[in-house]
N, C-alpha and C positions, 0 to 999 in steps of 0.2 A: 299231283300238283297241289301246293296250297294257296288258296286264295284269306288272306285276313282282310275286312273289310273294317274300316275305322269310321266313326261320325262321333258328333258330340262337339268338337270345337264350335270357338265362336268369338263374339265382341264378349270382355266384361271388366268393369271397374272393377280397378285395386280392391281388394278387402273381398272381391266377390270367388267365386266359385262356379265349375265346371265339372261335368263327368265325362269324361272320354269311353266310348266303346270299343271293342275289337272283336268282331266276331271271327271265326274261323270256320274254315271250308271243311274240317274234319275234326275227329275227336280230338278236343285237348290234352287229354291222356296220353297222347303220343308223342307231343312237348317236351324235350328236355328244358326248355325254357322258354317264358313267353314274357315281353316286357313292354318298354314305352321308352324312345328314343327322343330327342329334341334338336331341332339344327333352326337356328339363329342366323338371321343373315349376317354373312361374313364369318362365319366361325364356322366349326367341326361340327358334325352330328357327336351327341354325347347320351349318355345312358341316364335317364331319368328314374324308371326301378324296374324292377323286373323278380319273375316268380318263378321258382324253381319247381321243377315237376315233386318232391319232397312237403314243399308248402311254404319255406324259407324265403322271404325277402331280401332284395337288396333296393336300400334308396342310394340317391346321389345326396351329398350333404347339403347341399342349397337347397332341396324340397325334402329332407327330414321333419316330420312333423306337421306338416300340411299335404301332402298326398300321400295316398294308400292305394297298393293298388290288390286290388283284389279277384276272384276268377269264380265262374257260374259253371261246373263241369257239364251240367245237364243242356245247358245253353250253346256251350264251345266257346262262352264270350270271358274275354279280360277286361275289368274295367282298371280304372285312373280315377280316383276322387282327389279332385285339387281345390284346394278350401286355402282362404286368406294368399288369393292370387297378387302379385307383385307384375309393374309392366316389364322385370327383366325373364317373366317368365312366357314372355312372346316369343313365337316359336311354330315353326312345324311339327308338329308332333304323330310319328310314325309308330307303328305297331310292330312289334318283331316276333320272329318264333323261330326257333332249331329244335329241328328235330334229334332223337337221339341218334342218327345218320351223321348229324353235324352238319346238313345243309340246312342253310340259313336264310330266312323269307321275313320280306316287309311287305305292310302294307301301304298305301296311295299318298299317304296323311291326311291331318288334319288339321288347320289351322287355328291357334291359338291366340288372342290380342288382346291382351290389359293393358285398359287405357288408364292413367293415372289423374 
């Protein structure tokens, strides 16, 4: 069983910044991917970015440039650095990971809320 456990959200004015965590229940090394999801009331959960077991990023193009997300292997944790936050980037924000099994685990979220 994997457990990811996320914190880090929070309140912060536009222009500000937040770090998201994602710890995991086991070694990240076992990851075929581990990323950062967002679901917006009224809309779809969508892919924010995410880190391939390789090292390769993918962003979504609305946080190209202002989030990185990056991984501690020693840790098991994924972070989220989100710098020059916008209120449409209010959101739950979920933690994912697939195995190279291809089963697929989120964690609890987190909430996120730019006030403008």
């Amino acid at each position: 069983q994997v457990q990811l456990v996320e914190s880090g959200g929070g309140l912060v004015q536009a222009g500000g910044s937040l770090r998201l965590s994602c710890a995991a229940s086991r070694s990240i090394d076992s990851f075929r991917t581990m990323g950062w999801y967002r679901q917006a009331p009224g809309k779809q959960r969508e892919l924010v970015a995410r880190i391939i077991s390789g090292g390769s990023t993918d962003y979504a193009d609305s946080v190209k440039g202002r989030f990185t997300i990056s991984r501690d292997n020693v840790q098991n944790t994924v972070y989220l650095q989100m710098n020059s936050l916008k209120p449409e980037d209010t959101a739950l924000y979920y933690c994912n990971a697939v195995l190279y099994s291809f089963s697929n685990h989120w964690g609890q979220g987190t909430q996120v809320t730019v006030s403008s």
